[in-house]
N, C-alpha and C positions, 0 to 999 in steps of 0.2 A: 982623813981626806976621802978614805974611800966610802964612809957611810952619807956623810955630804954627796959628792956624786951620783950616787945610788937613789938619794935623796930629788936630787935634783931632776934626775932621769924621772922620773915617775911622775914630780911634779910638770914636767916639760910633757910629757906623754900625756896627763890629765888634761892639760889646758888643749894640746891639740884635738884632742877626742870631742872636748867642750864647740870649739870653733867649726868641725867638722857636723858637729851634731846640727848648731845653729843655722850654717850655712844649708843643712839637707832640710831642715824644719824652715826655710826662709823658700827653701826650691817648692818643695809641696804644697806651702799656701800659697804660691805664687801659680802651681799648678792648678789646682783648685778653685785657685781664682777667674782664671781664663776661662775655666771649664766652667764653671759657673755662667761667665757673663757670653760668653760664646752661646749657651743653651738661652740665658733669658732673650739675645737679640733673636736667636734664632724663634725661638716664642713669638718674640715681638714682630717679626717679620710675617710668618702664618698667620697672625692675630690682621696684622694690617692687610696681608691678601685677603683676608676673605673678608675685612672689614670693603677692600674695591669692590669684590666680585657682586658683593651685597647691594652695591651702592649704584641709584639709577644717576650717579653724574658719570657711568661711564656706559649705560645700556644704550645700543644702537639708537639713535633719533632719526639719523638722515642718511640714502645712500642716496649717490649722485651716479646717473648712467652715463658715459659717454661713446661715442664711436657708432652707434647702431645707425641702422638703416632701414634694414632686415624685417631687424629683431626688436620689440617694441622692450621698452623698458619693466613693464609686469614679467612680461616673458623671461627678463635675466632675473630677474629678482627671483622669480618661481624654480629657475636652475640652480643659482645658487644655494637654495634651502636658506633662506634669510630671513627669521623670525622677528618678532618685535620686541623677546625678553633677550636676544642675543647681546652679550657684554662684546664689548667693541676690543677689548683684550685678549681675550680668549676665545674670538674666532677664530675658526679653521678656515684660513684663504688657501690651504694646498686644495684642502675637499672642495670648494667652495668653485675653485678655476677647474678640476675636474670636471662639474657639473654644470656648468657653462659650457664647457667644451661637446658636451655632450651633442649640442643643438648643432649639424654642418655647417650652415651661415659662419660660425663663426671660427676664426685663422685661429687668434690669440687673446689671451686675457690678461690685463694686470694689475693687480688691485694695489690701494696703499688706504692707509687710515691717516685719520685726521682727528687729533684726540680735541676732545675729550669723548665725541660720540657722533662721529662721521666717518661713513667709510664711501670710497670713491673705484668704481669700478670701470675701467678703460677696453672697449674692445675692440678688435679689429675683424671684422667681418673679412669674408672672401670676396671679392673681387670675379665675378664670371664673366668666360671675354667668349664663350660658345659653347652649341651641346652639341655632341656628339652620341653620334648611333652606335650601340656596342648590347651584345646579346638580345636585341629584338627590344631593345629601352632605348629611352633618351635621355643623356643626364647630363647636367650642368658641368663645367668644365672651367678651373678657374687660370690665373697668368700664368700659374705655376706650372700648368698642364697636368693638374690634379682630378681626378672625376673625383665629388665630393656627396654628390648626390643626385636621386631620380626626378627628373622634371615635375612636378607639380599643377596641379590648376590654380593654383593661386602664386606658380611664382610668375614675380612682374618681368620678365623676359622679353628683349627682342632682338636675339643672335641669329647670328649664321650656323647652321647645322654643321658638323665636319660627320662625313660620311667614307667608308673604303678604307677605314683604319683598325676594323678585326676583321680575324678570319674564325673561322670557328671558335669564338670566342675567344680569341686571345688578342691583347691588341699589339700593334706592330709600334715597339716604345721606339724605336729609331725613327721612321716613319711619322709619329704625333709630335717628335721634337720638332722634325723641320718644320710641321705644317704651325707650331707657336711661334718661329724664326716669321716665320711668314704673315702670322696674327700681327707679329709684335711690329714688323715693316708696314703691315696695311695702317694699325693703328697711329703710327710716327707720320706716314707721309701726307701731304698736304693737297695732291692732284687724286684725279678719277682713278680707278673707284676707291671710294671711301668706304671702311665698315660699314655705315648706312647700308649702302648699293649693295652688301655678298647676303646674298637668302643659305650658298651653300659651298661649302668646301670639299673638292673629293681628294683624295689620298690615292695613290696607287703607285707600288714601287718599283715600278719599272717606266713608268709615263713621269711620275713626278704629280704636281700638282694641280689642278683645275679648277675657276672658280664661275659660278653662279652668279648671275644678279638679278634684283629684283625688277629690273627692264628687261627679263630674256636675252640674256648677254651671255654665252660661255667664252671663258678664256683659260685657255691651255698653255700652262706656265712652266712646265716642267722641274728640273730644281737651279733653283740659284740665279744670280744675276739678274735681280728684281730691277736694280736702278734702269739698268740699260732697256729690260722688257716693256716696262712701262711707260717709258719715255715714248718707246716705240709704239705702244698700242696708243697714246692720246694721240699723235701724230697722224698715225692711221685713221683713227674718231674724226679728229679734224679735216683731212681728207675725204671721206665718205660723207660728212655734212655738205665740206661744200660740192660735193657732185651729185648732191641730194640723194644719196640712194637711201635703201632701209637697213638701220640700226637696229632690229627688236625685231624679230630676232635676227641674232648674231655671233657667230663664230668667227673666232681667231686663236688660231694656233701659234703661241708663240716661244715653243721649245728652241728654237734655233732664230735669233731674234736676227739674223743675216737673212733671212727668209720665212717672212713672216706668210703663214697660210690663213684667207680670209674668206667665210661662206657668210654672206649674206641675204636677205631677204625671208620669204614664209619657208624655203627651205634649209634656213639654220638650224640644225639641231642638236640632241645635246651630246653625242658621240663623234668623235673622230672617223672622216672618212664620210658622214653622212651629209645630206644637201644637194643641192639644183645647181645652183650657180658659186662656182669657186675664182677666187683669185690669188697668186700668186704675186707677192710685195717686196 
């Protein structure tokens, strides 16, 4: 009995060793296998990148410009660095909106592509609402109250200057907010003066605000409570029409719109205090 067992043991220990073997010989082709076919797709997959890259059904044919004004459509294409062998996959649109950006005119960029071999470039210029005088320049000034750049002879401009907003070259950024509050009320409201009418804007922060117009008009606004001041100066307009006097030139003070101060005639001019004939309203 006991050589049987002994027998058997051995036999039982063989066969598992067999199954063990099989089952490790079944894992390693199996490993091998993946590894194999993992390497040929990965083959396969470089073989067909650069079978694209090669390929003119995906080389740049068509960009489409939109948004400009400005900026003429040569002009983005020359920022963007935008060849004719360019593969519409493998452009660089980070470098690409960098170098767009580069030109002031422009706010923002955003490009998308359109496969097979279009890419479409969307931009949004800046918007200038006035220039303003700061270190002995003048430079363009956009909603945001950004100085973006130096006036030009060729830019198509016709703003109102803001003046009295640096002092030894610094500018007074509290002071330039209110004077956008004030861009942004002239450009909303619908009565006189209208952006047209201001040649000039002064700043000064202790007076408040002061505007110019291209009729020899000063008005002295001080800060805040635009609705009620202007209500008051057309009122006024209209009163001095019909008693026929002279509108051009004309001061009106209207810091304290309970008492409004008005010099009329050839001795308006453009300081507080100065003039021939004053009236008190």
């Amino acid at each position: 009995m006991k050589k049987r067992s002994v027998r058997s043991s051995i036999v039982i220990r063989k066969n598992r060793l067999k199954r063990r073997s099989g089952k490790i010989l079944r894992e390693v082709v199996l490993t091998v296998s993946i590894v194999i076919a993992t390497g040929l797709v990965g083959l396969g997959m470089v073989y067909s990148y650069n079978v694209i890259l090669c390929s003119d059904y995906f080389t740049l044919k068509d960009t489409t410009v939109r948004g400009t004004d400005r900026l003429s459509e040569g002009e983005v294409l020359q920022l963007s660095g935008i060849t004719g062998t360019t593969n519409i996959l493998t452009v660089d649109m980070n470098r690409m909106v960098t170098g767009i950006k580069t030109n002031p005119w422009v706010r923002d960029v955003r490009m998308g592509r359109e496969l097979p071999n279009r890419l479409v470039i969307e931009i949004e210029e800046r918007r200038p609402v006035a220039l303003i005088s700061h270190e002995q320049h003048i430079y363009l000034l956009d909603e945001e109250g950004t100085i973006f750049k130096n006036l030009d002879n060729g830019d198509r401009v016709d703003l109102p200057v803001m003046t009295g907003f640096s002092e030894s070259g610094v500018l007074d950024e509290q002071l330039l907010r209110g004077a956008m509050d004030l861009l942004d009320y002239l450009s909303r409201q619908a009565g006189y003066p209208s952006m047209e009418n201001i040649s000039e804007i002064r700043g000064d922060h202790l007076y408040g605000y002061s505007l110019y117009t291209v009729d020899h008009r000063f008005f002295v606004l001080g800060f805040g409570d635009y609705d009620k001041k202007f209500s008051r100066l057309r009122t006024i307009l209209f009163d001095l029409t019909a008693k026929h006097l002279s509108l051009s030139p004309l001061l009106v003070d209207l810091t304290d719109p309970g008492r409004v101060i008005v010099r009329h005639g050839g001795a308006a001019g453009r300081e507080r205090g100065d003039g021939r004939k004053r009236t008190d309203i």
